[in-house]
C-alpha positions in Angstrom: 1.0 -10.9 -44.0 0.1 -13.4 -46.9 -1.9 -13.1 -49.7 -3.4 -15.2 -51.9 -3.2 -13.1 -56.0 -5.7 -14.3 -57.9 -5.7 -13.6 -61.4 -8.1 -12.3 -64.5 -6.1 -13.3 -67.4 -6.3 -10.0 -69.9 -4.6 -8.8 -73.0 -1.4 -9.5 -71.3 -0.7 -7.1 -70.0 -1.7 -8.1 -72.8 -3.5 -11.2 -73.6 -6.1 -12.3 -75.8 -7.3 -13.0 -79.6 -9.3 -10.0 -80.2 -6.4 -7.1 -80.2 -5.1 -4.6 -82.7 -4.7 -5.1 -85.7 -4.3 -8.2 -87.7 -0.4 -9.6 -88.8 -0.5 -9.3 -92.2 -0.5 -5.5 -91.0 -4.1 -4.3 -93.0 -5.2 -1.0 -90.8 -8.2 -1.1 -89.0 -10.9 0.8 -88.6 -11.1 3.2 -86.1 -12.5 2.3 -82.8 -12.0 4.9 -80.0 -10.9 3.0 -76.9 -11.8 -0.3 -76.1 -11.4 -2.5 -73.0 -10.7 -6.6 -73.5 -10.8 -9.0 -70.7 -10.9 -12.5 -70.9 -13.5 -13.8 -67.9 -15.3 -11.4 -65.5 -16.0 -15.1 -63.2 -12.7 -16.4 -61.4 -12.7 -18.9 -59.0 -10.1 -18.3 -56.3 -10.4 -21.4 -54.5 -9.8 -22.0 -50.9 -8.0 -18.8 -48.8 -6.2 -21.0 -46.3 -6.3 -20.7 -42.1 -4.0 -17.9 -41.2 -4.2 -15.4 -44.7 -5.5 -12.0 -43.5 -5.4 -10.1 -47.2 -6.7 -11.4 -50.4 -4.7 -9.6 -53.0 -5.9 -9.4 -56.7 -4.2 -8.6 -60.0 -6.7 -8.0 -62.7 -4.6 -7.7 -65.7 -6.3 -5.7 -68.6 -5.6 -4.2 -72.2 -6.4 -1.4 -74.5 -7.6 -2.7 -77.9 -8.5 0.3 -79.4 -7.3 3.2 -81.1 -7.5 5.9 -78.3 -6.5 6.2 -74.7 -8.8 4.3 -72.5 -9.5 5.1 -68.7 -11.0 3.0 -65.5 -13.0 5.2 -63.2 -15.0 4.2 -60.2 -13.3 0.8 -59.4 -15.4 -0.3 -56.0 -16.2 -3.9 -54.4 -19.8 -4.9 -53.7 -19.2 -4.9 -49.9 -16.7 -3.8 -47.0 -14.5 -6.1 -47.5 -13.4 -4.3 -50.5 -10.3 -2.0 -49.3 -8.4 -0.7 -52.2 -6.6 -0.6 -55.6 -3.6 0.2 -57.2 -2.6 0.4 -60.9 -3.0 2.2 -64.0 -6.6 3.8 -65.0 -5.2 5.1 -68.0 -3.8 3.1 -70.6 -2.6 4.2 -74.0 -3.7 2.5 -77.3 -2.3 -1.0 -77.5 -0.9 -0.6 -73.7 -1.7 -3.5 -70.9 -1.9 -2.6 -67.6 -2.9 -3.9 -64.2 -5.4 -2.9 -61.7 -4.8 -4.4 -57.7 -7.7 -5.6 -55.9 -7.4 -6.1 -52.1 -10.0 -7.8 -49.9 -10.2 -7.7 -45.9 -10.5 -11.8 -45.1 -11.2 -10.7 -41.8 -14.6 -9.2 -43.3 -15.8 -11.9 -44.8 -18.0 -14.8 -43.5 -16.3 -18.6 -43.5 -16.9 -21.1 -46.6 -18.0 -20.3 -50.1 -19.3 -16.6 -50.8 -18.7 -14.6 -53.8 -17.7 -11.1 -54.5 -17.9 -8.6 -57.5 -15.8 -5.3 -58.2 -17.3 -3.5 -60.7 -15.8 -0.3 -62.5 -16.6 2.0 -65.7 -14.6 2.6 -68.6 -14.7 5.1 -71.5 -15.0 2.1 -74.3 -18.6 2.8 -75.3 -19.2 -0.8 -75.1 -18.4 -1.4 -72.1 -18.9 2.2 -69.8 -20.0 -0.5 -66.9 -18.1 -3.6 -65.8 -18.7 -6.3 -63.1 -15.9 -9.2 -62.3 -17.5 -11.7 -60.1 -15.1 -13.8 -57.8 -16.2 -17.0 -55.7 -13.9 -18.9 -53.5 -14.3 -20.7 -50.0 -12.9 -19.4 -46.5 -11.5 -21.7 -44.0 -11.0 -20.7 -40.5 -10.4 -22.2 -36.9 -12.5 -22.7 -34.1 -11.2 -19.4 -32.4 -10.7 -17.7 -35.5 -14.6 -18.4 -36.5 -15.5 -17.0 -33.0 -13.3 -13.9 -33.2 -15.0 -13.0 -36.6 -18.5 -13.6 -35.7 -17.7 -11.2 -32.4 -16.3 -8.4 -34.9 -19.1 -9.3 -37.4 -21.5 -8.5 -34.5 -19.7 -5.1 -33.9 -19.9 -4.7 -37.8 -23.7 -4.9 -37.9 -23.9 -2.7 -35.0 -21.8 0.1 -36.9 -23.6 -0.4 -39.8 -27.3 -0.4 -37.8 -26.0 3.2 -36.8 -24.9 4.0 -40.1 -27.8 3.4 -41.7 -30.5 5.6 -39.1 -27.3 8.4 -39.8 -28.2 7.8 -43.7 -31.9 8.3 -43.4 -31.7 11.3 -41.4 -29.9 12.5 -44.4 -32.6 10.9 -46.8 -35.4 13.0 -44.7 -33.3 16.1 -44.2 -32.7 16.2 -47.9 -36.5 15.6 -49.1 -36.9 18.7 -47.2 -34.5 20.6 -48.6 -34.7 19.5 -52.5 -33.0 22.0 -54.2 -29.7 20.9 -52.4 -26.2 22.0 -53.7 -25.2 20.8 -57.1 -22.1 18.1 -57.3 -19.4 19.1 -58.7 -18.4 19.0 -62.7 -16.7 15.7 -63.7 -13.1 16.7 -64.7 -11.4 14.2 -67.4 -8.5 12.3 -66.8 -5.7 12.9 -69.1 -4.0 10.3 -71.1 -1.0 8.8 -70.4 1.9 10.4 -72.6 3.6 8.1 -74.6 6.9 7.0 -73.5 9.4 8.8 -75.7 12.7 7.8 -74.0 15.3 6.1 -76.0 16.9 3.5 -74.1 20.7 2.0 -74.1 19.4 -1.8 -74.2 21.9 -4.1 -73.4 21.8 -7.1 -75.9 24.9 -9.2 -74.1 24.5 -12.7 -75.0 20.5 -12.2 -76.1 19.6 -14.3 -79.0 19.4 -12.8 -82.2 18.2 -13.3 -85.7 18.9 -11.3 -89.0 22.3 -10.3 -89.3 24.3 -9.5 -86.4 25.9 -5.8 -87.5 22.2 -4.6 -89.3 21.9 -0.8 -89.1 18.3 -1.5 -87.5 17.7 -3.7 -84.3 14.6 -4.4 -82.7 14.3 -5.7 -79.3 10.8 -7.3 -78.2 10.6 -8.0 -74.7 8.2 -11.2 -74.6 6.0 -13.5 -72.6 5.5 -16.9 -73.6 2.3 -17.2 -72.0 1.6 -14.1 -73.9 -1.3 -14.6 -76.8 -0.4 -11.0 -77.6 3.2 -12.0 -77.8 2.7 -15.2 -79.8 0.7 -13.0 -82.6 3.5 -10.1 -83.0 5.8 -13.0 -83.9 5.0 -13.7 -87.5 5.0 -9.6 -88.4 8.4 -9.2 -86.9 9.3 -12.1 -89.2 7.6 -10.6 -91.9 9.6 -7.2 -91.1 12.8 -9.7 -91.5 11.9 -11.2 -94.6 11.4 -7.5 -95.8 14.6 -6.7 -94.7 17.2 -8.9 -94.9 20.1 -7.3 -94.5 19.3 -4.3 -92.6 17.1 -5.2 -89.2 18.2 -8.3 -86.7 15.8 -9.1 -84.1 16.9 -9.2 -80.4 14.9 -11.5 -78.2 14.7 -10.8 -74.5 12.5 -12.6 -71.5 9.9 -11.1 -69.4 7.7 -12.9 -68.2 4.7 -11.5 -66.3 4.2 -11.7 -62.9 0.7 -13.4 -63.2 1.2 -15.5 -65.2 2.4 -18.3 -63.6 3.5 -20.9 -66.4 5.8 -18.5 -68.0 9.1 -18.4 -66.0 9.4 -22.0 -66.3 9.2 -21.5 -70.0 11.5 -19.2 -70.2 14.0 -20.8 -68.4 13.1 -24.2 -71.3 14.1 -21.7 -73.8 17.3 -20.0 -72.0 18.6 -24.2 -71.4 18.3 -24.3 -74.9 20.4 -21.2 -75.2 23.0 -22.7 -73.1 23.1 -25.9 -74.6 23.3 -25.6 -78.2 23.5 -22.0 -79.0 21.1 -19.3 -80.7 19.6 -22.1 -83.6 18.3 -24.3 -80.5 16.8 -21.9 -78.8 15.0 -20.4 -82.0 13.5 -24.0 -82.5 12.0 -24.2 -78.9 11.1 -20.4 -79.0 8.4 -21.4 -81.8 7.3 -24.7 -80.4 6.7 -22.3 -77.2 5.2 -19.5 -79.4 3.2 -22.4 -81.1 2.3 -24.0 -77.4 1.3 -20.9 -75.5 -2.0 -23.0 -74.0 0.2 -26.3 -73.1 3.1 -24.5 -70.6 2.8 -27.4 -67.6 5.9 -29.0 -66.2 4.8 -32.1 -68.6 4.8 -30.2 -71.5 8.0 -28.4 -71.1 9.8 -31.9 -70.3 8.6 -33.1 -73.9 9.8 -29.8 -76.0 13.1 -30.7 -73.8 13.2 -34.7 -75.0 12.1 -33.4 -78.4 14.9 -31.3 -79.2 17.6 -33.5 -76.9 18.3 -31.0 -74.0 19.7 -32.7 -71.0 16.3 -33.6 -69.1 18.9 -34.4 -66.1 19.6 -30.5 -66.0 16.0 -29.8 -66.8 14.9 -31.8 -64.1 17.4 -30.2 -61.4 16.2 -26.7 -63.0 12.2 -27.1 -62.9 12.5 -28.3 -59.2 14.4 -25.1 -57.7 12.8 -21.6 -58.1 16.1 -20.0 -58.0 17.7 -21.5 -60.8 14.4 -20.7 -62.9 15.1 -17.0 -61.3 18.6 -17.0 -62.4 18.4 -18.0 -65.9 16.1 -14.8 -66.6 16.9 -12.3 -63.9 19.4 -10.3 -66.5 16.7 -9.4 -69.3 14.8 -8.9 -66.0 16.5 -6.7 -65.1 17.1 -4.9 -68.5 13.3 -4.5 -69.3 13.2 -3.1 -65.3 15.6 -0.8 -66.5 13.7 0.3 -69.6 10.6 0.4 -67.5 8.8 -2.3 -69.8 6.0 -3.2 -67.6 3.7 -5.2 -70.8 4.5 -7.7 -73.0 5.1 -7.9 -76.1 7.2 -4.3 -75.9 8.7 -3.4 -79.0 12.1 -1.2 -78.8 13.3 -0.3 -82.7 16.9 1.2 -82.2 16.3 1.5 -78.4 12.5 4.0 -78.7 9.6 2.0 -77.8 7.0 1.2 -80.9 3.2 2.2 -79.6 1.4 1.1 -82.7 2.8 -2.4 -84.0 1.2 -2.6 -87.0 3.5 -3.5 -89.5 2.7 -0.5 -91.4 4.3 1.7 -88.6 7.1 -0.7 -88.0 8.0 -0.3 -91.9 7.7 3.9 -91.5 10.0 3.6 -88.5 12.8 1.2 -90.2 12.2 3.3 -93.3 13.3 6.6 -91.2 16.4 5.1 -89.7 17.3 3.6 -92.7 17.3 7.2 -94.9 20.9 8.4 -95.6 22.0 11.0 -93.9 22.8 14.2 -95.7 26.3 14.5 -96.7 28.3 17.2 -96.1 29.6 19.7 -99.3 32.6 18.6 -100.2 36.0 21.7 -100.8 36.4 22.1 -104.5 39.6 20.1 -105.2 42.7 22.6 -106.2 43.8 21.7 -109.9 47.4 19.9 -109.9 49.9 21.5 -111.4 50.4 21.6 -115.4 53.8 19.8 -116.3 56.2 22.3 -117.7 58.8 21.7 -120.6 61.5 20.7 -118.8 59.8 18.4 -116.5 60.2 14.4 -117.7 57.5 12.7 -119.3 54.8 11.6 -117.5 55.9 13.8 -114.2 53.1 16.5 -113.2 55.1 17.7 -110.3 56.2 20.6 -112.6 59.4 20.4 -110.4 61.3 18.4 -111.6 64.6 20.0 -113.7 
């Protein structure tokens, strides 16, 4: 069956300009949880003859302090049939939720739709995303759906009398039975694995045998990404010697600029080492709004890549697929599922302000404790007959 994703573009997993707290690391106020999207009006378009399901991803963040949950995620009609995802995301987290749509129970050309949910963000407990977009359909197609749309109303004719017998059968009995209690969801528990990340071939910067190494897992379409770049080079510039920064690709599955980006910034890899692809990683980090085809072909002619190779590379899916598919698989591996994910000797960082990413250098950077040393035995003295400047005491 196809499917048509459309997206909501939202703290990427996470992205946006409102989030966290700000580089230069100053600590925020306390906000209890707090939901950021970036529209709640997308326009999907035409659905082509012949798709059955339109799928939805709506990406969203956490840009508060505490845990913050989804509840009662519905559609506006019955064409609304499901959702997957996380409904509890931990502070600073992204997640995604999946909206699916019947086609078959929607009329042809333009109509809209809204799926509304509730949060626990106090300022926004109630929240609507409307979606427009047109239907096409064929002759038969259009007559097969106005027959089922005439069994629909028939079903829903019934349906209705069946709801006001309950109406009148409960204005007779008003005292009724009492819903249930509302039970809490619980927060997502931080993940507290520490993960063997495979740095291979990655590009680094800092020095390459630092005591402290950082792995961010990034998307270059990624505002969220784009702004943890100048604190992890002020974390460098703070420490020189000890922390080298590992950069690794993972770009998000709705966001559909970034793998050709990434693939720009791997070509550079390839074709003159770890300083050319540093150089297009901050015209990229710098670019995160300009990512078409165009765009990408200029940072190539800017910094002298082979636009040849390019060329061959922007046109084939599988080469772009094949220049990132092993930090792919790495992050798959470490379960990163948000972007930017921050690993500090292989444990993920939850709170990147650089406050917390000093305290946890700081802690892997204490000395251990050394073990008591054996009280040395005292040499020998020299005795008389022993030659000058022997302590053997031996000697005869």
């Amino acid at each position: 069956m196809s499917r048509v994703v459309f997206l909501i573009l939202v703290g990427c997993s996470l992205c946006g300009l409102v989030f966290g707290q700000a580089a230069g690391g100053v600590a925020a106020t306390p906000v209890g949880p707090k939901l950021w999207i970036e529209s709640k009006a997308i326009d999907l378009g035409i659905i082509a003859v012949g798709q059955q399901e339109i799928q939805g991803i709506i990406p969203y963040m956490n840009d508060g302090d505490e845990a913050l949950e989804v509840t009662k995620i519905s559609g506006s009609c019955d064409c609304f049939i499901g959702f997957e995802g996380e409904k509890v995301l931990a502070p600073g987290e992204g997640g995604e939720l999946i909206i699916k749509f019947d086609k078959s129970k929607i009329e042809s050309g333009p109509v809209k739709r809204m799926v509304r949910f509730e949060t626990n963000d106090p300022a926004n407990k109630q929240v609507r995303v409307n979606f427009s977009f047109e239907i096409e359909r064929t002759d038969s197609e259009e007559i097969r759906w106005l027959r089922k749309d005439l069994t629909a109303v028939r079903r829903q004719l019934q349906l209705l009398r069946a709801d006001m017998r309950k109406v009148l059968a409960a204005l007779n009995n008003p005292k009724g039975t009492a819903a249930p209690p509302r039970t809490r969801t619980a927060a997502k528990k931080p993940d507290t694995n520490v993960y063997d990340v495979k740095i291979g071939s990655s590009p680094i910067l800092g020095k390459a045998d630092a005591a402290v190494t950082i792995v961010e897992f990034v998307d270059f379409q990624c505002p969220f990404s784009a702004r943890e770049y100048p604190k992890l080079k002020e974390i460098l510039a703070t420490y020189p010697d000890q922390v080298r920064l590992v950069f690794k690709h993972k770009p998000l599955s709705f966001h559909r600029k970034a793998k050709p980006a990434h693939a720009l910034a791997q070509m550079a890899m390839q074709q003159g080492g770890g300083e050319l692809f540093w150089k297009m990683h901050d015209r990229l980090m710098a670019n995160a709004n300009k990512l078409e085809i165009s765009d990408l072909r200029e940072h190539a002619r800017q910094l002298k890549l082979d636009l040849n190779i390019f060329d061959l590379v922007m046109a084939d899916q599988l080469q772009i697929d094949k220049l990132i598919a092993t930090d792919l698989a790495e992050a798959k591996k470490c379960n990163v599922n948000a972007t930017p994910t921050i690993m500090i000797n292989g444990l993920k960082l939850v709170d990147r302000s650089v406050e917390t990413y000093k305290t946890r250098i700081d802690e892997l950077l204490k000395p251990a404790a050394k073990p008591s040393q054996p009280a040395k035995t005292p040499l020998p003295q020299p005795t008389a007959s022993a030659p000058k400047g022997c302590a053997c005491g031996n000697c005869g």
